[in-house]
C-alpha positions as CSV (number, residue, x, y, z in Angstrom):
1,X,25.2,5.9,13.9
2,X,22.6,5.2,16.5
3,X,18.9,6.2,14.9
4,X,18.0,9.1,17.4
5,X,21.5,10.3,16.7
6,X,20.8,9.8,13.1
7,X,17.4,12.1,14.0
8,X,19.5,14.8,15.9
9,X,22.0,15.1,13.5
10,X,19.5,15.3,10.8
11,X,17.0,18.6,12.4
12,X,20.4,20.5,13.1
13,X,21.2,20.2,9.6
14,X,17.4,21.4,8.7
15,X,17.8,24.0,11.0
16,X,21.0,25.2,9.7
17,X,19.7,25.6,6.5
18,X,16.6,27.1,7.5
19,X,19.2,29.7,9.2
20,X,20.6,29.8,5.7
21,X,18.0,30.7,4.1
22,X,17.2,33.7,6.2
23,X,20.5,35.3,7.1
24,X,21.0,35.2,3.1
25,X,17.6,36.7,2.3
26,X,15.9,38.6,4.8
27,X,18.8,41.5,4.9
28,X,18.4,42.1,0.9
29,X,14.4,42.3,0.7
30,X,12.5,45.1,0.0
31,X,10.0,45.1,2.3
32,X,8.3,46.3,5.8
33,X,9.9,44.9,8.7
34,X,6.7,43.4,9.8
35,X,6.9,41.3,6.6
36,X,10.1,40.3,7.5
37,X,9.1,39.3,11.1
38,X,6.8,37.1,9.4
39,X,9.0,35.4,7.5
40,X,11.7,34.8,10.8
41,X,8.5,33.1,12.0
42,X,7.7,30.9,8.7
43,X,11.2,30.0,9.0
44,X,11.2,29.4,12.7
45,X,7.4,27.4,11.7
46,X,8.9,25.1,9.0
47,X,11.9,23.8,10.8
48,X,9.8,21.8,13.1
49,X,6.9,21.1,10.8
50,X,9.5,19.2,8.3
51,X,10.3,16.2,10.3
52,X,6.7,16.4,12.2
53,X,5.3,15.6,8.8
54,X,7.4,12.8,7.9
55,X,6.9,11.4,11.5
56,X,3.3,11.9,11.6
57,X,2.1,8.9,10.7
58,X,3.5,7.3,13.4
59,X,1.0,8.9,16.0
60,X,-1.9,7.3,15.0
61,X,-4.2,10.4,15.6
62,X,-7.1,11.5,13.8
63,X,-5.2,14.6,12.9
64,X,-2.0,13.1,11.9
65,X,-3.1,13.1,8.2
66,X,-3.2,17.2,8.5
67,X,-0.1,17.0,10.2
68,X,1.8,15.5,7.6
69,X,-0.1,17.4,4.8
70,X,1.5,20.9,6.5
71,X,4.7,19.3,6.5
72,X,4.5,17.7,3.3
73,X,4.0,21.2,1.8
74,X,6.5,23.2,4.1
75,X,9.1,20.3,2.4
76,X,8.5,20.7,-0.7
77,X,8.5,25.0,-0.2
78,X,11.6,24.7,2.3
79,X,13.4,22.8,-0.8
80,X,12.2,25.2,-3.6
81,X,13.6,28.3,-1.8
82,X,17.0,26.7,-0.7
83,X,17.9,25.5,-4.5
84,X,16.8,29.0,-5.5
85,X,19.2,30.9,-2.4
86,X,22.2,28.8,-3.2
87,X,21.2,29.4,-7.4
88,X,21.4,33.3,-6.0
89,X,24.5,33.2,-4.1
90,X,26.5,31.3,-6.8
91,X,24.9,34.3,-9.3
92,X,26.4,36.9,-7.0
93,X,29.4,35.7,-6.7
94,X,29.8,35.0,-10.5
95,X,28.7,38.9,-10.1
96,X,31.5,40.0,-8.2
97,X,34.2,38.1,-9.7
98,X,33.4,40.0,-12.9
99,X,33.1,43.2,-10.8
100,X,29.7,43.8,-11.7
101,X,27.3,44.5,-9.0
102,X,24.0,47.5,-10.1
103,X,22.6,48.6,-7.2
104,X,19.2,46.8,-7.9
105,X,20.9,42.9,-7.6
106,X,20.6,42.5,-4.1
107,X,17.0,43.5,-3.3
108,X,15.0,42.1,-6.7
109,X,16.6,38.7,-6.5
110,X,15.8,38.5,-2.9
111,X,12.2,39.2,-3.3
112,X,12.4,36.7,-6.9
113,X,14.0,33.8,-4.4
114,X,10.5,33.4,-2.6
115,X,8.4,34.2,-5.3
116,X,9.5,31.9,-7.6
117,X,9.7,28.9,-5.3
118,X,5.9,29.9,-4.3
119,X,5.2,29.4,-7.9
120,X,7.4,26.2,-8.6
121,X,5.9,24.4,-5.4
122,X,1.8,25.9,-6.5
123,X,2.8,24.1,-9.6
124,X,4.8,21.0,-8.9
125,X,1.2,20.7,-6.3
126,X,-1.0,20.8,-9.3
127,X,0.9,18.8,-11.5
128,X,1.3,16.0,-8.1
129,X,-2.0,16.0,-7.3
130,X,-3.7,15.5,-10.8
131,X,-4.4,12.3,-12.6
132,X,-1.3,11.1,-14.2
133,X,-1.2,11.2,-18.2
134,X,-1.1,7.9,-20.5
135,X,2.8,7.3,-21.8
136,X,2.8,5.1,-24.8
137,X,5.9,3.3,-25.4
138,X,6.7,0.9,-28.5
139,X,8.9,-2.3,-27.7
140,X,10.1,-3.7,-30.6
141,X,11.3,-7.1,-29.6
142,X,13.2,-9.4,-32.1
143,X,11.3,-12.4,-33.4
144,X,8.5,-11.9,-32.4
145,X,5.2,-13.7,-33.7
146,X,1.8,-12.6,-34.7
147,X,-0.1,-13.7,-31.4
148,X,2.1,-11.5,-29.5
149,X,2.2,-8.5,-31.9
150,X,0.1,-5.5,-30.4
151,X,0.5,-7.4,-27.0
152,X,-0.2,-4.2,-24.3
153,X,0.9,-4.0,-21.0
154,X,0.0,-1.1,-18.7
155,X,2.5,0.0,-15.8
156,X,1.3,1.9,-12.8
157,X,4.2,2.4,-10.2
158,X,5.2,4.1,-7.0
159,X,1.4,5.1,-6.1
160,X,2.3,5.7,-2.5
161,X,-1.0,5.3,-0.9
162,X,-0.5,6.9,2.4
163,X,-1.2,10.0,4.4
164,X,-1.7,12.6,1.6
165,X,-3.4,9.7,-1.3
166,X,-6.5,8.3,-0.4
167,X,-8.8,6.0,-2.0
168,X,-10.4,8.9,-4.5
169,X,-6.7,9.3,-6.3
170,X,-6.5,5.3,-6.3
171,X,-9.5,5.0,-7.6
172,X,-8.9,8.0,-10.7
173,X,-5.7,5.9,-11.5
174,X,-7.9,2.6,-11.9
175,X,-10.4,4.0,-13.9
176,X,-8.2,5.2,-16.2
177,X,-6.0,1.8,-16.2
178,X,-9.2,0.1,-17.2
179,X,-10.6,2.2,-19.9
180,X,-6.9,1.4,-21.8
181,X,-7.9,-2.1,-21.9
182,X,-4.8,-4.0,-21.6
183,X,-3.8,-7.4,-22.4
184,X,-2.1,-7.3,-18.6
185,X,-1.4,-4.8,-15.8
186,X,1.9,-4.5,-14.2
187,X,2.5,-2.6,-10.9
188,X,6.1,-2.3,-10.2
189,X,5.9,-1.7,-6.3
190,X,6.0,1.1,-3.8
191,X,2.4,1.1,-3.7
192,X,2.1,1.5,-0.2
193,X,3.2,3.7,2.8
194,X,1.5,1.9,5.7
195,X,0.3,-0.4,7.0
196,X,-2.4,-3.0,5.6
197,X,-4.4,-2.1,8.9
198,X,-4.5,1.9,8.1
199,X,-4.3,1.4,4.3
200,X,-6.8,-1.1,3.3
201,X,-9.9,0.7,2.6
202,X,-7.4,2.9,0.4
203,X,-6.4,0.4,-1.9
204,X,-9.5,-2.0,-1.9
205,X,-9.9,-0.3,-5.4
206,X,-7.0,-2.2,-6.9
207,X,-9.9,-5.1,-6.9
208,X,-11.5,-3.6,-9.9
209,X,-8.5,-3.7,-12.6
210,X,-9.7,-5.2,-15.5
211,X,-6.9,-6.6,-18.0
212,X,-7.6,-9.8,-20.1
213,X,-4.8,-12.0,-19.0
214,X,-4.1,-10.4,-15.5
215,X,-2.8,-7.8,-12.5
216,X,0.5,-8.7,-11.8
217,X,2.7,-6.6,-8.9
218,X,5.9,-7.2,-7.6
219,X,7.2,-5.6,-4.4
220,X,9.1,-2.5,-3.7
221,X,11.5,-1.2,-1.0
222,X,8.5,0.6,0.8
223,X,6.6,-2.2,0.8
224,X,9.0,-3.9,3.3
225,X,8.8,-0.5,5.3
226,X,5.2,-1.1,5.7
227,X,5.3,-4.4,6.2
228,X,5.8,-6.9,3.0
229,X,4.0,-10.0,4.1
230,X,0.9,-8.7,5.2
231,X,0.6,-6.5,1.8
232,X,1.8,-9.9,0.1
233,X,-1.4,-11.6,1.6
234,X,-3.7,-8.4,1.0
235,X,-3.0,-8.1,-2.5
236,X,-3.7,-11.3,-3.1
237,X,-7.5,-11.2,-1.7
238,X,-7.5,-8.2,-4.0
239,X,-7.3,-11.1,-6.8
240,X,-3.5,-9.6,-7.5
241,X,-0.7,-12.0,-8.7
242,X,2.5,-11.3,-6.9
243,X,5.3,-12.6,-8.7
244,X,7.9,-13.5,-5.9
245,X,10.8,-14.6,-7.9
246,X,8.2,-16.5,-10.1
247,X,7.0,-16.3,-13.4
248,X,3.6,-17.1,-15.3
249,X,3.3,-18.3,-19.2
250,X,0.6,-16.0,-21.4
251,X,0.2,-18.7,-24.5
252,X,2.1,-21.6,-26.0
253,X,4.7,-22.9,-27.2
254,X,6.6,-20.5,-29.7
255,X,3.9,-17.7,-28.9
256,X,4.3,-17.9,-25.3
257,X,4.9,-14.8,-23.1
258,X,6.5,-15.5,-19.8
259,X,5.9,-12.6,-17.7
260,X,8.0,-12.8,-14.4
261,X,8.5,-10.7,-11.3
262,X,11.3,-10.5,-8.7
263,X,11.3,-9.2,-5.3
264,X,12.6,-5.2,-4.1
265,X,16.4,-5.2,-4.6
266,X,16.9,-4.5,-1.2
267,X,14.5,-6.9,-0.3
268,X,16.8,-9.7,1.6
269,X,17.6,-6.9,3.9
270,X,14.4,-7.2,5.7
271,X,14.4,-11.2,4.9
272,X,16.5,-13.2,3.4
273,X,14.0,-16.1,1.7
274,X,12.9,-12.6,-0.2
275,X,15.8,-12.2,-2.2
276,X,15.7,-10.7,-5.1
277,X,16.6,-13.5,-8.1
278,X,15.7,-12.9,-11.4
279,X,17.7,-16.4,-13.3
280,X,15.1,-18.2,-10.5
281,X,12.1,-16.2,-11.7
282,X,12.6,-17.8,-14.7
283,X,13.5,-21.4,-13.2
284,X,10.6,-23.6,-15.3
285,X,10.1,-21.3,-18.2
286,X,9.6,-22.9,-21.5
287,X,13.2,-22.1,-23.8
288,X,11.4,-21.3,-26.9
289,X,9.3,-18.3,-25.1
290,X,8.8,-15.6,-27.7
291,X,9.7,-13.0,-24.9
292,X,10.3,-12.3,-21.7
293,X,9.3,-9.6,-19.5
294,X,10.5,-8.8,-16.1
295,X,9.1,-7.1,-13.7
296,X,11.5,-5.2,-11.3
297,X,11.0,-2.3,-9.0
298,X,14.2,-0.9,-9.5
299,X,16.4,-0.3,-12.2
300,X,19.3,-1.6,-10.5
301,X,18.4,-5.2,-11.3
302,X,19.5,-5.1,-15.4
303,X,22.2,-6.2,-14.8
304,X,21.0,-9.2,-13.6
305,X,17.9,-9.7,-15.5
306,X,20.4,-8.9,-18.6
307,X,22.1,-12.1,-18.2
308,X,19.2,-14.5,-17.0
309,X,18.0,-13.8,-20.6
310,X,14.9,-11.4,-20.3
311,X,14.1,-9.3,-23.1
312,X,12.3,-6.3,-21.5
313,X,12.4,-5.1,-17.8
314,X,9.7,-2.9,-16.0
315,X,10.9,-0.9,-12.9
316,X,9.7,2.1,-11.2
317,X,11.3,3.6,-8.3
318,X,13.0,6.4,-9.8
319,X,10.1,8.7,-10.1
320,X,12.0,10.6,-12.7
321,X,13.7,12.7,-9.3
322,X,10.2,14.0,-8.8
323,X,11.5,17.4,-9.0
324,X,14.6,19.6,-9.5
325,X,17.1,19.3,-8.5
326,X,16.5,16.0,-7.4
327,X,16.6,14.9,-10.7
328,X,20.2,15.7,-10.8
329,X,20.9,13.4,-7.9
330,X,19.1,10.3,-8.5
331,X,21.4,8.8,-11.4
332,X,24.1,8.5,-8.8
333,X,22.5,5.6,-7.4
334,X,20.6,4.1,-10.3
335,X,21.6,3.0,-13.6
336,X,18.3,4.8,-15.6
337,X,15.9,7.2,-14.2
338,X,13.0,7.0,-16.6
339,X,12.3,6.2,-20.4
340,X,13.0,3.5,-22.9
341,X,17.3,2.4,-22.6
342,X,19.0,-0.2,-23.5
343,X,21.5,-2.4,-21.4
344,X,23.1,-4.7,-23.7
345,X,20.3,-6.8,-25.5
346,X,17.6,-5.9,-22.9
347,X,15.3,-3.0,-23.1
348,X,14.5,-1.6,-19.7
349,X,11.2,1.0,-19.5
350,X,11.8,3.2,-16.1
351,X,8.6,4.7,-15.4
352,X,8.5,8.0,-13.1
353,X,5.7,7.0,-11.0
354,X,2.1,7.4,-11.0
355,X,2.2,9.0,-7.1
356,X,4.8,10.8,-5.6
357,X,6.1,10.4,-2.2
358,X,6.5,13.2,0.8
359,X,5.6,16.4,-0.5
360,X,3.1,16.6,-2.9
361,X,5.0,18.5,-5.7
362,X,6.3,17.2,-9.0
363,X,8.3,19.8,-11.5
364,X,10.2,18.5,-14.6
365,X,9.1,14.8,-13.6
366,X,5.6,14.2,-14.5
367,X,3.7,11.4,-13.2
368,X,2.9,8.9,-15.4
369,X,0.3,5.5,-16.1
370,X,2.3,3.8,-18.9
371,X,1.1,1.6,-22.2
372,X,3.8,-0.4,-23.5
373,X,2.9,-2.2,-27.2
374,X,5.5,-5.3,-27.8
375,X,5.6,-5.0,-32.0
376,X,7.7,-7.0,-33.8
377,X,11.4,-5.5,-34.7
């Protein structure tokens, strides 16, 4: 399908819903017309403001940043009250079936529908916009020595530095990366939502992580959105590793850490020499490592980082579904969506994020800055 067709079809379906919404809704309320004129309006308002705010960006005006903030918000509303009217049809139906239908349904759980997804979104906005809380995760890995025992590695992921997280949020995360002290810092990708040439002041802060053996990032699928190989290059002034289907060696011999990093998963979409490859990440590691870490944005890559031999994958990507009922929807396209699992004799840690993406509004999926501990099994 064509992309403005893709665009077309895409705002009818918006505005269908929107319709939705209000032909469900509006007849049952209990309130003054003029209140219900308003919300026609809101309605009428938020249709266009939705993909305005995701397209914003694109203008390159100095009020494009408001612009997507407005829409930003009316998404994450807009989704709030749809969930919450189909929730209430399927409950009046269920209702009817059982032939049970009090005079007061109809009116109170059309005024709850808005009131409630006011309060989810005022709260999903609160718990999006605040610094993200330290996770500590365990990984008991078999065999392994003293020198690596206690070994920390922080995980910041999914950021999204963009149009509605600027430098100050950046520079909360990083200040609380560095007061954790870690042996190494891993960021898992989808930093970024831009361009190096709008973005750079943003993320100079990255430059200050502090961890004893290293910053280490690999790319995710926004990065190549934005623009991979310029990022590539900009992290790397930063005094970031990138790991591009590479590894490094913490240590020696039998108490040596290879820590390795593969591209995005989708990655040889945009080019092909970026393919992801996790057996080549670990092409010149030494065979008596005492563990091996991978680093890869998305989950999806277990499989194969399962049988190149690593012992512990980091992704991202996920963000936990960033709030319901999105979280409902994401394991259909990836194997784990957050937490410690196992796939076969690998450990894989999915973080949910330490940003959020479009609207700023996280319920049921906190944000999190991780602090994984390697101890011995």
């Amino acid at each position: 399908m064509p992309p403005r067709t893709t665009v077309f079809v895409a705002a009818l379906v918006v505005g269908l819903l929107h319709i939705y919404i209000g032909v469900r809704l509006l007849p049952d309320l209990p309130v003054a017309f003029a209140v219900k004129a308003l919300a026609v309006a809101w309605l009428a308002l938020s249709w266009p403001l939705i993909p305005a705010g995701l397209l914003a960006r694109r203008l390159d005006q100095p009020w494009s940043d408001t612009l997507t903030w407005v829409g930003m918000l009316a998404m994450g509303f807009f989704s709030s009250l749809l969930v919450l009217t189909l929730a209430r049809d399927v409950a009046l139906l269920g209702s009817a079936i059982a032939g049970w239908h009090p005079g007061w349904l109809l009116p109170r759980t059309a005024a709850a529908v808005p009131l409630l997804a006011l309060v989810v979104t005022a709260l999903g906005f609160f718990n999006a916009r605040g610094l993200a809380r330290v996770v500590e995760v365990e990984v008991p890995i078999a065999g392994l020595p003293d020198a690596l025992h206690d070994f920390t590695i922080v995980q910041i992921s999914d950021i999204h530095v963009g149009p509605t997280i600027k430098r100050p949020y950046l520079e909360r995360i990083v200040a609380r990366v560095n007061g954790l002290k870690p042996d190494a810092i891993a960021i898992t990708g989808d930093l970024v939502d831009g361009t190096v040439r709008e973005l750079a002041h943003h993320t100079a802060p990255l430059g200050s992580l502090q961890a004893r053996h290293g910053t280490y990032f690999v790319t995710g699928n926004h990065e190549y959105y934005a623009g991979a190989d310029p990022w590539i290059a900009e992290l790397r002034r930063l005094g970031l590793r990138v790991l591009m289907n590479e590894h490094v060696v913490i240590g020696q011999d039998e108490d040596a850490l290879v820590l390795a990093g593969v591209t995005d998963y989708t990655a040889h979409r945009f080019d092909e020499s970026h393919r992801s490859d996790p057996a080549r990440a670990l092409e010149g590691a030494p065979p008596v490592a005492a563990a091996r870490v991978l680093l890869a944005h998305q989950p999806r890559t277990a499989p194969a980082a399962s049988a190149a031999g690593f012992d512990l994958q980091l992704s991202g990507h996920t963000h936990g579904g960033q709030f319901w009922p999105w979280t409902l929807f994401v394991p259909m396209q990836q194997p784990y969506v957050a937490g410690l699992k196992r796939h076969e004799a690998m450990w894989v840690y999915v973080s949910r994020g330490t940003g959020y993406w479009g609207p700023p509004k996280r319920f049921g999926a906190p944000s999190e800055i991780t602090r994984l501990r390697l101890v011995r099994k």
